[in-house]
C-alpha positions in Angstrom: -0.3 15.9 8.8 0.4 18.8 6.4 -3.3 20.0 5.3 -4.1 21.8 2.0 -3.7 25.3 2.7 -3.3 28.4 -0.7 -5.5 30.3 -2.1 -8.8 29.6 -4.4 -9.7 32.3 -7.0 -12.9 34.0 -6.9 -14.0 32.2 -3.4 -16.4 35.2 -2.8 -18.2 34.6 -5.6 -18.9 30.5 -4.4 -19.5 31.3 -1.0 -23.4 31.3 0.2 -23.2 34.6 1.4 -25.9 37.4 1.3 -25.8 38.7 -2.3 -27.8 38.5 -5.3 -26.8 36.1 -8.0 -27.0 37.1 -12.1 -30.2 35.9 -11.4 -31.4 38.4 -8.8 -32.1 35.9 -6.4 -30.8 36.2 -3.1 -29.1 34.0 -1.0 -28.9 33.9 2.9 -26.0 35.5 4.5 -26.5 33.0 7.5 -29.0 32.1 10.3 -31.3 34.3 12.2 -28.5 36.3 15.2 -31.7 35.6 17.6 -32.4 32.1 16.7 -31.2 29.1 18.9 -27.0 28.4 18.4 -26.5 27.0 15.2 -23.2 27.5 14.7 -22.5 23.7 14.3 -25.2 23.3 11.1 -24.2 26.5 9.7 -20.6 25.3 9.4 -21.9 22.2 7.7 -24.1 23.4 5.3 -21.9 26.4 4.1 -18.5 23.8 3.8 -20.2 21.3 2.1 -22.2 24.1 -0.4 -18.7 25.3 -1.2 -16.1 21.8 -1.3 -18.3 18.9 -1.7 -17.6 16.5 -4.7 -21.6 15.5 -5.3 -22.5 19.6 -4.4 -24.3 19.5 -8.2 -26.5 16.6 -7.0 -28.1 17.0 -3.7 -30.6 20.0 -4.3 -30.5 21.5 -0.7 -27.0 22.5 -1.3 -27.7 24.3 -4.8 -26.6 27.8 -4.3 -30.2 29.2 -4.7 -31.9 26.7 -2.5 -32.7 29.3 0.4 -34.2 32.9 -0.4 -34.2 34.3 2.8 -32.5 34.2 5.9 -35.6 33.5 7.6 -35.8 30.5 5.0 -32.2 29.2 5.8 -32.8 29.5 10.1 -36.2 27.7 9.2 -33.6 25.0 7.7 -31.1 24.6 10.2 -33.5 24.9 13.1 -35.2 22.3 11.9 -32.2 19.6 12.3 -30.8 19.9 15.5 -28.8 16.6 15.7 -25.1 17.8 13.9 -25.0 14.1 12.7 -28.5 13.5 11.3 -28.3 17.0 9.4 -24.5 15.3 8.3 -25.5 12.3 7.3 -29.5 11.9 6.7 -29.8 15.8 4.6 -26.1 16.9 3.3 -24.8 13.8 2.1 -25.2 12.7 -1.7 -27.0 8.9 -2.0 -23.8 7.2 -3.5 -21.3 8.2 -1.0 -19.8 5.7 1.3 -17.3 7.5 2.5 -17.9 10.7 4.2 -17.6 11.2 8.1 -17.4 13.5 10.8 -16.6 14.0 14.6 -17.6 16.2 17.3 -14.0 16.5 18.4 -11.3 18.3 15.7 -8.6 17.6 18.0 -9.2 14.1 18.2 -9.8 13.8 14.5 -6.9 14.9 13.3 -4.6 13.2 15.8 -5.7 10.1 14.4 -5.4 10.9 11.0 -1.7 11.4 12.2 -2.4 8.0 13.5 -2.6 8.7 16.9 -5.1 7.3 18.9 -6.0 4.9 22.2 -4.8 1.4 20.6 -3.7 -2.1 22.2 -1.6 -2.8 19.7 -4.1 -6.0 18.3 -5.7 -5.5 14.4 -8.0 -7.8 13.6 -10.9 -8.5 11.5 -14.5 -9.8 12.3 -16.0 -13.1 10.9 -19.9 -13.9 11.0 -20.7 -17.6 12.0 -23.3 -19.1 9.2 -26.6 -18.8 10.0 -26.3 -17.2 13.5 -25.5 -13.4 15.0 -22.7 -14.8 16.5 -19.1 -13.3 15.1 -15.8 -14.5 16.4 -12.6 -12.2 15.6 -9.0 -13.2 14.3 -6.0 -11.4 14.5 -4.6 -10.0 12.0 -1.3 -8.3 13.4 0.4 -7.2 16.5 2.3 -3.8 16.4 5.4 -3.8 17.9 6.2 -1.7 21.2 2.3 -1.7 21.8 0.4 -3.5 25.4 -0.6 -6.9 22.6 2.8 -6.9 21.6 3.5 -7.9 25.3 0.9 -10.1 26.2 0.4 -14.3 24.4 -1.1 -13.2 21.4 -0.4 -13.3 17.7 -1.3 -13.8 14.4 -4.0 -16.0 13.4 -5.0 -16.3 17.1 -8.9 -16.7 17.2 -11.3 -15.0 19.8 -14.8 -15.2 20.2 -15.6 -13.3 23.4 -15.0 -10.5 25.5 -15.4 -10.1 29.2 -17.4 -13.5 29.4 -20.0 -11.9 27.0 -20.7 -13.8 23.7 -19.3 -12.1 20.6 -21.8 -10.9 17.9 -23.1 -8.7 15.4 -25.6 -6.2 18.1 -22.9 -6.1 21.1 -19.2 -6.1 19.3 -19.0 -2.6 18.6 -19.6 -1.7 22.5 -17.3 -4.4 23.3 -14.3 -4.0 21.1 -14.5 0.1 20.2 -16.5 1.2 23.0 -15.2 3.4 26.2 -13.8 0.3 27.8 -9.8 1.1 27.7 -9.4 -2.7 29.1 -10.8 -5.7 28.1 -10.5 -9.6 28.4 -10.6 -11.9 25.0 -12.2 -15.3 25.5 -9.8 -17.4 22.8 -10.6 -20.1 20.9 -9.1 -22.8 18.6 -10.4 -24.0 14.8 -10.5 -27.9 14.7 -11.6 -29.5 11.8 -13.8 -26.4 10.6 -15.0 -25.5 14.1 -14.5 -22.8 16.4 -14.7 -23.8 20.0 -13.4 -22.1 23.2 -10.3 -23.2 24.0 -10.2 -21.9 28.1 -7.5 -19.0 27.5 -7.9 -15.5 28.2 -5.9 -12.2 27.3 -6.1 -8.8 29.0 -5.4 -6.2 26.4 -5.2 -2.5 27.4 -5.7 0.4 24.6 -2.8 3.0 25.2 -3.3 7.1 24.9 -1.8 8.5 22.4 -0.9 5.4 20.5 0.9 5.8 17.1 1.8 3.0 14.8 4.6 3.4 12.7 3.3 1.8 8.9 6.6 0.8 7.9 5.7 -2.7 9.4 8.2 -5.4 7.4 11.1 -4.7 4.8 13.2 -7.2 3.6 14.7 -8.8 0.6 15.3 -12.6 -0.5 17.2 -14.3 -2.8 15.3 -16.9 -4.8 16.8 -19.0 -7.2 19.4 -15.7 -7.8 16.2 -13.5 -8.0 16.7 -10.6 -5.4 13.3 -10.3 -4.6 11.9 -6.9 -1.7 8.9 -7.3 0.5 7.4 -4.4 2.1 4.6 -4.6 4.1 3.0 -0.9 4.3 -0.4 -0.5 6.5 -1.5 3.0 6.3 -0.3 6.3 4.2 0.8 8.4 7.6 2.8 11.1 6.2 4.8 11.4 9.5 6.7 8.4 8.3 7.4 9.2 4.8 11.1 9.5 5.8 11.2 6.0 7.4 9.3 4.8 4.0 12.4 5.7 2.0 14.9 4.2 4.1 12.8 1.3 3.6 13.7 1.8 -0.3 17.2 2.3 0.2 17.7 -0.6 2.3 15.8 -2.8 -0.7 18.0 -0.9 -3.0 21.2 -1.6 -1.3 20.2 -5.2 -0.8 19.7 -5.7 -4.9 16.0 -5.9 -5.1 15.2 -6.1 -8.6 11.3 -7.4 -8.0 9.7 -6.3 -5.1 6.0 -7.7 -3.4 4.5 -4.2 -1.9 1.6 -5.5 0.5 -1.4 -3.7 0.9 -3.8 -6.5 2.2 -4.6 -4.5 5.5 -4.1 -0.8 4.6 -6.8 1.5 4.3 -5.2 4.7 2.9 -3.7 8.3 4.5 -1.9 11.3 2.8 -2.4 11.3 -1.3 1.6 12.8 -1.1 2.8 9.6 0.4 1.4 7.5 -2.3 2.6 9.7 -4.7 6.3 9.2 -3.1 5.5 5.1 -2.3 4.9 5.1 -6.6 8.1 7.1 -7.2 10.2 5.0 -4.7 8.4 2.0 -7.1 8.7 3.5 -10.2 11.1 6.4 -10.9 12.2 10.1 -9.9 11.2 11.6 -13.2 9.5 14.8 -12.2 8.4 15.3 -16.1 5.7 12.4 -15.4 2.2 12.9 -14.5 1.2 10.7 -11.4 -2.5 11.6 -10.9 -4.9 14.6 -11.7 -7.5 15.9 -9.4 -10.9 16.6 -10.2 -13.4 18.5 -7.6 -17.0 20.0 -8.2 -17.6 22.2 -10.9 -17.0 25.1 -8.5 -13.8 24.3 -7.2 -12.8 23.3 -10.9 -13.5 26.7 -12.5 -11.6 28.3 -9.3 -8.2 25.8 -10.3 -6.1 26.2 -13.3 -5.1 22.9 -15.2 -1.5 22.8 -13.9 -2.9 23.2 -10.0 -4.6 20.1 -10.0 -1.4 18.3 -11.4 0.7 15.6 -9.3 4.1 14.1 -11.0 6.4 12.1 -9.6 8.8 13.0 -7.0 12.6 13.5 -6.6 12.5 14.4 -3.4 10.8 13.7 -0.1 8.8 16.4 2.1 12.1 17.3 3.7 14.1 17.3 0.5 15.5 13.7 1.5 16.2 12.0 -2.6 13.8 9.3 -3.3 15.3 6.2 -3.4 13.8 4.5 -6.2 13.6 0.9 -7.6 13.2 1.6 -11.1 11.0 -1.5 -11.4 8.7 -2.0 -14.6 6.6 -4.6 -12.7 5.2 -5.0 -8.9 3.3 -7.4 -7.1 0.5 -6.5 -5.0 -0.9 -7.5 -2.2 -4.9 -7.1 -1.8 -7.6 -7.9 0.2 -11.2 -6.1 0.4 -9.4 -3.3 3.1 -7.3 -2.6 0.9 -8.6 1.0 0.0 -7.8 4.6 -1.2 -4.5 5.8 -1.3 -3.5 2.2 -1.4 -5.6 2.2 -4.8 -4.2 5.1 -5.9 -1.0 3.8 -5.8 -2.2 1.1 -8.3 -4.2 3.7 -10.4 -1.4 5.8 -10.8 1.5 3.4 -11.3 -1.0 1.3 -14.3 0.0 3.7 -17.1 3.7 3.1 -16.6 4.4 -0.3 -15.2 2.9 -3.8 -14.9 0.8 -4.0 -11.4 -0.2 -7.8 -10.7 -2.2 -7.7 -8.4 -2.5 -11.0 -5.9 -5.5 -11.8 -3.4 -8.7 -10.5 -3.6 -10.0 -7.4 -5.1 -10.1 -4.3 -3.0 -12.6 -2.2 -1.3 -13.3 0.8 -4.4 -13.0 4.0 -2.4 -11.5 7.0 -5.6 -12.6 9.6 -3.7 -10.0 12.0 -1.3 -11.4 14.3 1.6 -10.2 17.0 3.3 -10.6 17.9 7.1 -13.3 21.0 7.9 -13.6 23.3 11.0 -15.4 26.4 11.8 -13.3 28.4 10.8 -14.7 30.7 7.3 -12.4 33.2 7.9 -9.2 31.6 6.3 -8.4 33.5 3.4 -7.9 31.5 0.0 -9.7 28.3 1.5 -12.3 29.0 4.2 -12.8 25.8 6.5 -10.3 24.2 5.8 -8.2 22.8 9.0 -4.7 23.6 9.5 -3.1 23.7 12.7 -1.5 27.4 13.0 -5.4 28.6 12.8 -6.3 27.0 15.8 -7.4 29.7 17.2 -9.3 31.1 14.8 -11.5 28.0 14.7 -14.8 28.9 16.6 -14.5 28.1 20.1 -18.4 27.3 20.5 -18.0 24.5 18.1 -15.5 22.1 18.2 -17.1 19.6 15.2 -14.6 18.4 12.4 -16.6 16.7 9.2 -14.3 14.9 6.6 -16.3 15.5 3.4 -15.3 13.4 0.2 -13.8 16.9 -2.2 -13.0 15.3 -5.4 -11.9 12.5 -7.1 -7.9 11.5 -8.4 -7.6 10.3 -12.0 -4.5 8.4 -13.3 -2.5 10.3 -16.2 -4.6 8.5 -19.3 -7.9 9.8 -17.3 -9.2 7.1 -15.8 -10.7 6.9 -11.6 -13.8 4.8 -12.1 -12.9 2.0 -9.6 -15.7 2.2 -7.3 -15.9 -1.4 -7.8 -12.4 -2.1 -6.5 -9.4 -3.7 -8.6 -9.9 -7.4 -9.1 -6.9 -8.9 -8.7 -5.0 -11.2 -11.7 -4.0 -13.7 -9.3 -7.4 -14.5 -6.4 -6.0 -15.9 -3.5 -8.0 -15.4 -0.5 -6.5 -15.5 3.2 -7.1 -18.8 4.9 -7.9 -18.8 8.7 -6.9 -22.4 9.2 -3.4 -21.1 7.3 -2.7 -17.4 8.1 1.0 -17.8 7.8 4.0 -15.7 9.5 3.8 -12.3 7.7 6.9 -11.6 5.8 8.3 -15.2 5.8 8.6 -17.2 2.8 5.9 -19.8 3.3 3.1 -17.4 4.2 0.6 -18.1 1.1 0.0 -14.5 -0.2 4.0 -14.0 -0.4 4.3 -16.8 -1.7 2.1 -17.0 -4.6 3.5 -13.8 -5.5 7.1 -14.9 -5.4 5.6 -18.1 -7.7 4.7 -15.7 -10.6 7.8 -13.8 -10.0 9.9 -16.8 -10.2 8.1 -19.2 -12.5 8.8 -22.3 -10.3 6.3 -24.6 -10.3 3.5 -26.0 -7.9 5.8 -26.3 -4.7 3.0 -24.8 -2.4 -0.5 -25.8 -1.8 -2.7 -22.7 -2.0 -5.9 -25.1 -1.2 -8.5 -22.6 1.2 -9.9 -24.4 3.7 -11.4 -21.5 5.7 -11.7 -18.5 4.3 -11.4 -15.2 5.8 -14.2 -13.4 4.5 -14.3 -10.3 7.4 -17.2 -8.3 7.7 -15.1 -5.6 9.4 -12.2 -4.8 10.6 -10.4 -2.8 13.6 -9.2 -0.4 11.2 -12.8 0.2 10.2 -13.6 2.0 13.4 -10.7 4.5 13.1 -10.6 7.6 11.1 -8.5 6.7 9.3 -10.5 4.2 7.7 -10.5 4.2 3.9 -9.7 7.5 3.7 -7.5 9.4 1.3 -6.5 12.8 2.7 -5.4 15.7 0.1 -2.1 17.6 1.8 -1.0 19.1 -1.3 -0.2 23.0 -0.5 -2.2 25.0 -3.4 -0.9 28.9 -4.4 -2.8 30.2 -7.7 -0.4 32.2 -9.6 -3.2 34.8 -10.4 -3.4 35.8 -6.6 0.0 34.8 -5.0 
């Protein structure tokens, strides 16, 4: 993934470093040489002093919170654990969304979408009245172990390895170091879920990556040429397979086109950008979205820098193939989330966006990646991989701070609530339908508006699938929207 790398203006002036403010206070330079190894805190605190969005409002980043370096070791030495000090002292009160790992390497191969993965998504469903949860799956990704093994779609499961299913053991079960694991399956009769005697052995594969580009394909109903695309995650790696998508629709005559977003959680701010242009149009004249960071960063930017318009051209110079639609249907569930919401932020000023299922999960903000590694001129701590070995070798923490918001070119980015959709259809567990065919309810509501026909489909919800959590929750790559836009400042180029 291609991380924001450029220059800033003036970062000398934001960074906590010794000096003394137009104030004459002085700030710390850093901790104590003789104290205990801080290297890990005093990462965090200075990145998140300098980048965070909510800087302004949590007082022990102000820039004149510490007088002394004795004041700032004091500080640091008196939060040892790197995710306490993270979560419990750095983090603003409102945000959701901020994380961190105590492996870089790992962190950002997922957020390539790489990671150990059977191939099974699924979400997680409380019984009422009990801590028991049972699971159902979502989708299988091709070439992957599940995608071998008697599983599918709307299959229920309520067990693993013989151990009852609920809300205190499911996160050692599912996502814990257990690469192999048995699912006790069960069936729904008449409202109930009851074992049904099967088993399946899934195995989570190294180095697993799931291509997003996971259905494409165009129908003709009642002479309306109508594209599907099912899209689950903004992975930047596969913007090029995304426009052949596009061109493939475009040759087939799409003139409306369903883009479903029910289970994708986000990725790469530049591949939504393109997803919109590929929706909407190749004018480069066209503002897509506008960034906004803390008042810091802000002042350091000028207007045109935070600017996104819509693309021509992909990463690799590939032309966009674009629909030129004035109207799409969406997709949604509740994970559906960042970039995925950006798409429909950005796109609102320009075209209809009907949104069909339920509303979506409210994440505006976009991260970036952070290692120890102040030395990079322009943006200090900021991860990219030619400066791996510059990062600190004694600390090997990443944290993925929220950095700023993305508003839509009449100014608006205050969807914290989620989009509500026009048309509420929730996913039914006793009817979960075959994604991308005709008949599966989501799809085919949609392709009801789009065509006008009348009541042909009962859209009646008999079970509800009202998931607490999800597999994709427990990746990285969880409702996150990454910034890789490449930033030079014409005062300093």
């Amino acid at each position: 993934m291609n991380y924001l790398t450029g220059f800033l203006l003036g970062f000398g002036l934001l960074l906590s470093g010794c000096n003394k403010d137009d104030d004459g206070v002085t700030k710390p330079d850093g901790p104590d040489p003789n104290a205990a190894n801080l290297d890990v805190q005093d990462f965090m605190y200075k990145a998140m002093n300098l980048w965070y969005f909510w800087q302004g409002e949590v007082d022990i980043l102000a820039d004149d919170a510490f007088a002394t370096d004795a004041e700032y070791t004091d500080f640091l030495e008196a939060n040892p654990n790197p995710e306490t000090f993270y979560f419990d002292v750095l983090l603003f009160s409102d945000d959701r969304f901020s994380f961190l790992s105590e492996d870089y390497k790992e962190l950002t191969q997922n957020l390539s979408g790489i990671s150990q993965n059977n191939g099974m998504e699924f979400g997680l469903v409380a019984f009422s009245n009990s801590d028991d949860i049972f699971g159902y799956v979502r989708y299988i990704i091709p070439n992957s172990d599940a995608s071998t093994k008697n599983i599918e779609r709307g299959d229920i499961f309520i067990g693993v390895d013989g151990v009852t299913l609920t809300r205190n053991n499911y996160t050692e079960l599912l996502f814990g170091d257990n690469a192999t694991y048995t699912l006790t399956m069960a069936n729904i009769t008449d409202g109930q879920i009851s074992a049904n005697g099967e088993e399946v052995t899934l195995t989570k594969e190294e180095g697993f990556q799931e291509n997003p580009v996971f259905i494409t394909k165009t129908f003709d109903v009642s002479g309306t040429k109508i594209g599907y695309l099912m899209y689950n995650g903004f992975t930047n790696e596969f913007d090029e397979q995304l426009n052949e998508a596009f061109g493939q629709l475009k040759a087939d005559g799409a003139t409306e086109l369903v883009i479903d977003f029910r289970y994708n959680g986000g990725g790469s701010v530049n591949s939504s950008r393109l997803l919109s242009s590929m929706i909407y149009g190749t004018n480069t004249n066209e503002l897509y979205i506008r960034q906004r960071w803390n008042d810091k960063i802000q002042a350091a930017f000028s207007p045109s820098d935070l600017e996104d318009y819509f693309a021509a051209t992909t990463g690799s110079g590939t032309p966009i193939n674009t629909l030129n639609l004035s109207r799409v249907y969406v997709l949604t569930t509740s994970s559906t989330a960042s970039a995925s919401e950006l798409v429909i932020n950005g796109l609102d000023p320009y075209i209809n966006v009907i949104q069909v299922g339920t509303t979506t999960r409210g994440k505006n903000e976009f991260s970036l990646t952070m290692v120890d590694d102040p030395n990079r001129q322009g943006a200090p701590y900021i991860y990219t991989p030619s400066r791996e070995n510059n990062i600190n070798p004694d600390n090997s923490w990443a944290i993925q701070p929220l950095v700023g918001r993305n508003e839509n070119s009449v100014g608006f980015s205050d969807y914290t609530g989620g989009f509500a959709p026009e048309i509420e259809l929730q996913e039914d567990l006793e009817n979960l339908g075959v994604l991308g065919e005709l008949d599966e309810p989501l799809l085919a509501r949609a392709i009801q508006e789009i065509t006008g026909a009348g009541a042909k489909f009962d859209f009646t919800v008999e079970m509800p699938a009202e998931a607490f959590t999800s597999s994709k929750m427990f990746s990285p790559l969880k409702d996150n929207m990454v910034l890789d836009k490449d930033f030079y400042l014409p005062e300093i180029q």
